[in-house]
N, C-alpha and C positions, 0 to 999 in steps of 0.2 A: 611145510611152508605156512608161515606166520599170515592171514587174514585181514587185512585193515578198513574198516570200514569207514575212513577218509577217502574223499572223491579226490580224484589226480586232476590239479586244473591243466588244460592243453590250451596254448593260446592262439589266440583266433588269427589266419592270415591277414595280413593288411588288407587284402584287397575284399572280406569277408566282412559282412555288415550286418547287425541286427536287424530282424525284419520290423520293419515300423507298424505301430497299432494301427488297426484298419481309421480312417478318420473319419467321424462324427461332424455331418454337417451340424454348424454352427446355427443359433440362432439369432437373426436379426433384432439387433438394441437401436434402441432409440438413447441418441445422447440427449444426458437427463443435464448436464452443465451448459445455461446459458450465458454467457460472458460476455457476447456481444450484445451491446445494448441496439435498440432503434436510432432512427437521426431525428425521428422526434422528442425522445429522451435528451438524446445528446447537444438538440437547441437549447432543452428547459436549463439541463447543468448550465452550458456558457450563460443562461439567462439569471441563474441565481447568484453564479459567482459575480458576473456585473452588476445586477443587485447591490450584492453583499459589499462592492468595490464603492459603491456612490457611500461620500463620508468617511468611509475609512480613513484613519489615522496609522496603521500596521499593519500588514501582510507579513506571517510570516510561515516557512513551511516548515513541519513535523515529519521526523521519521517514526512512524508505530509499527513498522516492521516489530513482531514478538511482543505485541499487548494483544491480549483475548477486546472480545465484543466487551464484556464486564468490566475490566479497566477503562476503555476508552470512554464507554458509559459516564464510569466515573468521573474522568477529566471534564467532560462536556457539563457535565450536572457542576460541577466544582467554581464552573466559567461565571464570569458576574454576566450580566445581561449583555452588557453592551460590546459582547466576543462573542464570536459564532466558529464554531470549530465544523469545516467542513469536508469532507473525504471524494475526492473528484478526480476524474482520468487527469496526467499530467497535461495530456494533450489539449483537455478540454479547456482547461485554465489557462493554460496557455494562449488558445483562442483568446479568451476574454482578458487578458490584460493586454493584447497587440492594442498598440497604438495608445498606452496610459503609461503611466509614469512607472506603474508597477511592472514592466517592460524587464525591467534591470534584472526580476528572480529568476528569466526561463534557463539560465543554466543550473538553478536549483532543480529542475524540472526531472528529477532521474530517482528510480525506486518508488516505495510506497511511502507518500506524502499524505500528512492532512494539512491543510490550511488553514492558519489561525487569523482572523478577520477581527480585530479592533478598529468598533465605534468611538471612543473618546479620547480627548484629549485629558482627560481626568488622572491623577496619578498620586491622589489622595493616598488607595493602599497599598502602592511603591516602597519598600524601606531599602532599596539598592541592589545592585547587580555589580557580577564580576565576568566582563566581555575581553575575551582576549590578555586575559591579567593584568585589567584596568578597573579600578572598580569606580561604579558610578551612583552618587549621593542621589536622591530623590531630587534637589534643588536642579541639580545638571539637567534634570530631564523638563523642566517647568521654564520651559525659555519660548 
């Protein structure tokens, strides 16, 4: 008789169950993710975006969903003075345009938003836009 030193697998009843490893109490973590801000934070936001709203000329909101910190950077530094690029709960913005004209964006208010806030009516370095597959001369906008 031929000798095999291959194990024969036998397989295990149904109702047969690995013994489970003894369990390791766990140690107590402290969550290190704070995500909720205070409500005194969350007065100053509504307090900068109405700020930022007295004068304004455009509100308009930005998806940056998938630009790093170093991009957005960039756009901000790129801004001429008189645009403030600002990153605020939807909610909070929200708050602060109830009751202003700028009312009209809260169904823009869904995803990760930044808010783009133009101070002037100035449209010096304009050379034209293409909205909706209309395009519009710099003169269009000087009315």
């Amino acid at each position: 008789m031929e000798t095999s030193f291959l194990p024969t697998a036998r397989p295990l009843p149904a109702f047969q169950t690995l013994a489970a490893a003894p369990r390791c109490p766990r140690p107590l973590r402290r969550s290190t993710i704070r995500a909720a801000i205070s409500r005194g934070r969350k007065e100053d936001t509504v307090a900068v975006v109405r700020e930022q709203l007295e004068g304004c000329y455009l509100l308009a909101g930005i998806r940056y969903e998938g630009l790093t910190v170093k991009q957005f950077q960039g756009i901000r530094d790129a801004l001429p003075e008189s645009c403030h690029l600002l990153v605020a709960k939807n909610t909070l913005v929200g708050k602060a345009i109830e009751g202003t004209p700028w009312e009209a964006l809260k169904p823009c208010m869904k995803g990760m938003n930044a808010w783009l806030f133009v101070h002037t009516e100035e449209t010096n370095d304009f050379i034209g836009a293409v909205f909706e597959g209309k395009y519009y001369a710099p003169a269009e906008f000087k009315s």
